[in-house]
C-alpha positions as CSV (number, residue, x, y, z in Angstrom):
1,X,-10.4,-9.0,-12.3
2,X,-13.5,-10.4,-10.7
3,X,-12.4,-11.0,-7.5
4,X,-10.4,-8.0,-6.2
5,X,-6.8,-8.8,-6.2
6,X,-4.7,-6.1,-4.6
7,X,-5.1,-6.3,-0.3
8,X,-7.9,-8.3,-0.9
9,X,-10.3,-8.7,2.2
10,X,-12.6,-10.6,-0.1
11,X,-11.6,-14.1,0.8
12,X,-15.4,-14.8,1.6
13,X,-15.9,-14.5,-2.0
14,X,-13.7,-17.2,-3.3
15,X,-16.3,-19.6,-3.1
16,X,-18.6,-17.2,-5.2
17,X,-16.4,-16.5,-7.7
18,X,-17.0,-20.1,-9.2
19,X,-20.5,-19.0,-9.4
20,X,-20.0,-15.7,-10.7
21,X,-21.3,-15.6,-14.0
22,X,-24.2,-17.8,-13.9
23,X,-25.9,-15.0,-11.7
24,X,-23.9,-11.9,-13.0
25,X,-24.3,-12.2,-16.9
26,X,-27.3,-10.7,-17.8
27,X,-27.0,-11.2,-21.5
28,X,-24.6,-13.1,-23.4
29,X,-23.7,-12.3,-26.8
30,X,-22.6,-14.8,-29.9
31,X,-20.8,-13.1,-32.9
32,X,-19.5,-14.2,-36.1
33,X,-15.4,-14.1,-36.1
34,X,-14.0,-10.6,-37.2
35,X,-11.5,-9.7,-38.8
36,X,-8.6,-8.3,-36.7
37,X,-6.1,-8.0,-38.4
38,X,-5.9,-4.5,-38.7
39,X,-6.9,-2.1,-35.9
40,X,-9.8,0.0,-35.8
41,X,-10.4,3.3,-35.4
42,X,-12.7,4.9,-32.2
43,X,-15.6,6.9,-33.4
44,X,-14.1,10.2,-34.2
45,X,-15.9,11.4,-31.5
46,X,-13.0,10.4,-29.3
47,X,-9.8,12.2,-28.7
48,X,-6.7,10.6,-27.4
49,X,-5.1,11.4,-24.5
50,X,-2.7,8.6,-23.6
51,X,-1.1,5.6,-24.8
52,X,1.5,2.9,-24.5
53,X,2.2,1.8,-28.3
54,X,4.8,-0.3,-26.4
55,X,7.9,0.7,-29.1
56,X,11.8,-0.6,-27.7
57,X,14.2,-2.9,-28.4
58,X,13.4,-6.6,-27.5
59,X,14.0,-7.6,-23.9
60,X,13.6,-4.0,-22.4
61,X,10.9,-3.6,-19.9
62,X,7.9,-1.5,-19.9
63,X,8.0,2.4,-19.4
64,X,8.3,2.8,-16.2
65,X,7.1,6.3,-16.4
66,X,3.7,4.4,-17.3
67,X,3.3,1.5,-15.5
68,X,4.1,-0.2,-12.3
69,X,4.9,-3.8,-11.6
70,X,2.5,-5.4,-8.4
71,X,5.0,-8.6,-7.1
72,X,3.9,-11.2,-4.9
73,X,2.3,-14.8,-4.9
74,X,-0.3,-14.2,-1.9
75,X,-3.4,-15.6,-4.2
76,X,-4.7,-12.3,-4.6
77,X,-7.7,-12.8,-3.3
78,X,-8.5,-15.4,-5.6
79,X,-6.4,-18.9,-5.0
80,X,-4.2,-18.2,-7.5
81,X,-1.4,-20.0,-8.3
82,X,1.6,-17.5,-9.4
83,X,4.1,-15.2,-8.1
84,X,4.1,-11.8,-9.9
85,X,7.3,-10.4,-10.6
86,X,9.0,-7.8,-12.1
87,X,11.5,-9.3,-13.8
88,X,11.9,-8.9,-17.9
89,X,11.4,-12.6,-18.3
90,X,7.6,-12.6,-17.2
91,X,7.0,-8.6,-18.8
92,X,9.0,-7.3,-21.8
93,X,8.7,-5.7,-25.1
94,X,9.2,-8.1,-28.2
95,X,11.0,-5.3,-30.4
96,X,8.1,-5.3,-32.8
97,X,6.0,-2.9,-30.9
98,X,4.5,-5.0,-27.9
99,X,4.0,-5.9,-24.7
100,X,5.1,-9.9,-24.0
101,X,3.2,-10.7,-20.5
102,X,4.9,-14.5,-20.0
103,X,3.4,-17.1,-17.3
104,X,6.0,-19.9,-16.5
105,X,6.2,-22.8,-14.5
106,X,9.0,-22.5,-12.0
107,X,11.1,-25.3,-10.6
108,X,10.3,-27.0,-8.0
109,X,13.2,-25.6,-5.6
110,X,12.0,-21.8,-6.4
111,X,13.0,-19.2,-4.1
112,X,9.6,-17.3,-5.0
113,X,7.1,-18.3,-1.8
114,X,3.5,-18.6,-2.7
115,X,0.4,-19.2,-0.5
116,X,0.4,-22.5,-0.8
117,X,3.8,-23.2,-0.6
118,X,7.0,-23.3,-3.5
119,X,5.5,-21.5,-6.5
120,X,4.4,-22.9,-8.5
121,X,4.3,-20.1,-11.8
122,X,5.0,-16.8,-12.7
123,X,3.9,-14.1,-14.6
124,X,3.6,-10.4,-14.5
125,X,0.7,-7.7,-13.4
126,X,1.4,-4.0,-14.6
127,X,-0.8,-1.5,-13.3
128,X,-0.7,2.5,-14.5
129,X,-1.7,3.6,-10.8
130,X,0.5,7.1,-9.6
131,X,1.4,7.4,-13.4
132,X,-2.2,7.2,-15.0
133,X,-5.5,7.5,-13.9
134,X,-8.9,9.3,-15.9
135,X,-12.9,9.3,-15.1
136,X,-14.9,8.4,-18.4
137,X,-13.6,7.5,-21.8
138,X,-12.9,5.3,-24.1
139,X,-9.8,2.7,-22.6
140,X,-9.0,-0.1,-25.5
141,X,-6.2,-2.7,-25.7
142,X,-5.7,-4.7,-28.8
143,X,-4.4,-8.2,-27.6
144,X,-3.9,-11.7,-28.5
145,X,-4.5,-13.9,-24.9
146,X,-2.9,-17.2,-24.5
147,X,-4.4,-20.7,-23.9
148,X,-4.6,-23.0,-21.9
149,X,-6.6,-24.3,-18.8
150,X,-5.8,-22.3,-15.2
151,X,-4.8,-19.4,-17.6
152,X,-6.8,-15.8,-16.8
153,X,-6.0,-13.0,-18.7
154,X,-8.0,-9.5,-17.8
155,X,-7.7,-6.0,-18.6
156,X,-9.3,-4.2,-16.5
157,X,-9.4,-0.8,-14.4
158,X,-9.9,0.3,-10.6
159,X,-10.7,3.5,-8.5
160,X,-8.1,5.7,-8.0
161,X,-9.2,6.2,-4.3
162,X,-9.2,2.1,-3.1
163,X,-6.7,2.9,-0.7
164,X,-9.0,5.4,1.2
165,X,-12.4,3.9,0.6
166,X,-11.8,0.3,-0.2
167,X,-13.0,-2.3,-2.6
168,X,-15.4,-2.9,-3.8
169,X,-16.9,1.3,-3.0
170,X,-13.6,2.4,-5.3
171,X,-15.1,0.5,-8.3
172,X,-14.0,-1.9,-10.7
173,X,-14.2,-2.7,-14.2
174,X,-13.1,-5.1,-15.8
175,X,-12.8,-4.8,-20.0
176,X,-12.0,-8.7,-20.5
177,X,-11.2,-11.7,-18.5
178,X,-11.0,-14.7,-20.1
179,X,-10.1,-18.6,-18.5
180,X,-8.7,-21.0,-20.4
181,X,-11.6,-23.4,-20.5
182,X,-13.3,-21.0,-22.6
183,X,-11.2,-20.3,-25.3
184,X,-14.2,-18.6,-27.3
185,X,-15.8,-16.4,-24.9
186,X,-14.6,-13.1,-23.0
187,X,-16.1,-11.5,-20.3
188,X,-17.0,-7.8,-18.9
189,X,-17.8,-6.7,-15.9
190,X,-18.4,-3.8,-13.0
191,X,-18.2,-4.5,-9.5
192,X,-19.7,-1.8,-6.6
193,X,-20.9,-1.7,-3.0
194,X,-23.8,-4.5,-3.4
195,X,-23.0,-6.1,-6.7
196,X,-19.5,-7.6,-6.5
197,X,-18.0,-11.0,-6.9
198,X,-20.2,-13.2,-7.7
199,X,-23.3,-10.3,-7.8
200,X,-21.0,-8.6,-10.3
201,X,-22.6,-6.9,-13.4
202,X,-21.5,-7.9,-16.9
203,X,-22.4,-9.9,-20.0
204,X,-19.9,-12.2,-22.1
205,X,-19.0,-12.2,-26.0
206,X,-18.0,-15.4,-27.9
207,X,-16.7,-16.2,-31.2
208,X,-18.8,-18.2,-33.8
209,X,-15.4,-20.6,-33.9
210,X,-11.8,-20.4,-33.0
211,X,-10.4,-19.1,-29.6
212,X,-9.3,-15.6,-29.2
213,X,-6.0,-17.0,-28.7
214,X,-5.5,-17.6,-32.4
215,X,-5.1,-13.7,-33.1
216,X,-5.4,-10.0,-31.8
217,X,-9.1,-8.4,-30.6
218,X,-9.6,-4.9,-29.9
219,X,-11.3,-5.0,-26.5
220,X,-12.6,-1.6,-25.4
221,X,-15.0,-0.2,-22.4
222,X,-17.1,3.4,-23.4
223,X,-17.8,5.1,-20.2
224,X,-19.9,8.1,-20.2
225,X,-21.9,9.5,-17.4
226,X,-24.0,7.1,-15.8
227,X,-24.0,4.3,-18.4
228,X,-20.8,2.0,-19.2
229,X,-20.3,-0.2,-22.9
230,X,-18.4,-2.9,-23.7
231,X,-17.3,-3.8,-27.0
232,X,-14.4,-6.2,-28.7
233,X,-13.9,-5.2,-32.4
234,X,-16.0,-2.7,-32.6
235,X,-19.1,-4.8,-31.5
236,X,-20.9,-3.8,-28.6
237,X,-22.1,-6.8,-26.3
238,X,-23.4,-5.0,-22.9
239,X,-24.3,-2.0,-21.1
240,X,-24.9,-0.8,-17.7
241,X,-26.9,2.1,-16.3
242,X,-27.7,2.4,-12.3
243,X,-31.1,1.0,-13.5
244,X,-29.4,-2.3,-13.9
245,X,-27.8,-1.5,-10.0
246,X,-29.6,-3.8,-7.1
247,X,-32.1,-1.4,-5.2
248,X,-30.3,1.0,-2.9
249,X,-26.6,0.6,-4.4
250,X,-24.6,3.3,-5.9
251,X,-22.8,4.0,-8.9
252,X,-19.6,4.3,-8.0
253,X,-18.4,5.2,-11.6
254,X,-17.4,9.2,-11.1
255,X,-14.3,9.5,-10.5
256,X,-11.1,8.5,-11.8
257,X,-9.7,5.2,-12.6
258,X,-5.5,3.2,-13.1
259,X,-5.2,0.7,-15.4
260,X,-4.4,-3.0,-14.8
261,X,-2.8,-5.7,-17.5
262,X,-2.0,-9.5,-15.6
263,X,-2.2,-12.8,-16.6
264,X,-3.1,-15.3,-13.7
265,X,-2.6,-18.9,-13.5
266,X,-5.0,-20.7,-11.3
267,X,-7.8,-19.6,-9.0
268,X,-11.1,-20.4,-8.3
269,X,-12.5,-19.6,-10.8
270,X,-10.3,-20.2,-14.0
271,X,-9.0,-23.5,-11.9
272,X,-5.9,-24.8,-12.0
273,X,-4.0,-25.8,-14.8
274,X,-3.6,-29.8,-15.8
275,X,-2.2,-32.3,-17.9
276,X,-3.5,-29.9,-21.0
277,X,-1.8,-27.1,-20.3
278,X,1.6,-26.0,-21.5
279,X,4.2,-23.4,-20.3
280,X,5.3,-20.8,-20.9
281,X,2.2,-19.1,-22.1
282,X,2.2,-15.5,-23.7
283,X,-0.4,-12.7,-23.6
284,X,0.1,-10.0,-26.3
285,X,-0.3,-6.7,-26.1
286,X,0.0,-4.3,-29.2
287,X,-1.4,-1.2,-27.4
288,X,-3.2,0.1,-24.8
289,X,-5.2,3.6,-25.7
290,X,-7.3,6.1,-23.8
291,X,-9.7,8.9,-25.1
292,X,-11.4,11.2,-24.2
293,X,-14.9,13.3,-25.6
């Protein structure tokens, strides 16, 4: 996600994160609704190499020979306002082929602790590091993302080797983020050694009308060698290319990357959530799909 959100040391940042994208979108991109009703199919080009079509009965949790659930309610680097868990009632399969990522308001006596205090929320972050990681390719999810104000949503991707070198050096991309104040518009971005947080390097994509919480988008990144595209149905809205890096930074995009899936509730950028929004809130996920050339 923008800010990153695993042993964060990035607290300095929480004040740019608020900022973020009025200095990190470098075009913005305004599209007519699509249809997505049905799910497109990658330029044959591509070749795939891994998936999670998320297929069981309702209630079971996700594959754990796929994914792995983060826990905690530390902020994340962020302010946020949940406690991840790994419990079926914040991440389970529907029985009709996907992923149900719930955020819930707790009860005011909950035994989950949170930065702040009693939590709050919860909600769920799945991650495919250990079981999944690849450099370059084509890494879609079609999802329908909830609503609501303090809700964040992202799917997005980190280095394999953050626990050696770090954030922001590992990399980050994120495929979309959206907050709930911006029902409408998605948003895409890479993160490096000199352009991170709030210096970040991305674009957004918004719908003529409606909210992309009224059905499913394909969201997808194509990343070849030195240059990274994002697209949501099909359409592509950005690009990067180390000509688009700050003088003297380096692409950090060569080596492999895991897989993250979350819904937040709060932080400073989405904000919190208030009198508008409603609980509990659902994110879902039909698949998740990566190819390769």
């Amino acid at each position: 996600m923008l800010a990153y959100m695993l042993r964060s040391p990035r607290s300095a940042l929480v004040i740019a994160v608020a900022l973020v994208f009025a200095s990190c979108e470098e075009r913005a991109a305004t599209h007519s609704t699509p249809s997505p009703d049905t799910p497109g199919a990658p330029p044959p080009a591509w070749t795939l190499v891994w998936s999670d079509e998320f297929d069981g009965v309702a209630g079971a949790q996700v594959d754990g020979t796929k994914w792995v659930a983060d826990t905690g309610g530390q902020g994340w680097g962020n302010q946020e306002r949940e406690y991840y868990t790994a419990r079926a009632e914040n991440a389970s399969l529907d029985g009709g082929g996907r992923l149900v990522i719930t955020a819930r308001s707790a009860p005011v006596d909950s035994s989950y602790h949170c930065w702040y205090g009693s939590c709050r929320y919860t909600s769920a972050r799945l991650k495919t590091t250990g079981r999944f990681e690849q450099a370059q390719g084509r890494f879609e999810a079609r999802i329908r993302i909830p609503r609501g104000q303090g809700l964040w949503p992202a799917f997005w991707m980190l280095g394999d080797d953050i626990d050696r070198v770090g954030w922001p050096r590992c990399g980050e991309i994120d495929v979309m983020e959206n907050i709930g104040r911006e029902p409408g518009v998605v948003h895409g971005t890479m993160h490096g050694p000199g352009y991170s947080g709030g210096s970040g390097i991305g674009g957004s994509y918004s719908l003529a009308g409606g909210s992309f919480a009224d059905d499913y988008h394909v969201f997808a990144v194509e990343w070849t060698p030195g240059q990274i595209r994002w697209l949501v149905d099909e359409q592509e809205y950005r690009r990067a290319t180390p000509t688009n890096l700050p003088s003297g930074a380096a692409w950090v995009f060569d080596h492999p990357f895991f897989l993250l899936l979350n819904v937040a509730v709060g932080g400073a950028w989405p904000g919190d959530p208030d009198g508008s929004s409603t609980f509990p809130q659902q994110m879902l996920v039909d698949y998740v799909r990566v190819y390769r050339r």
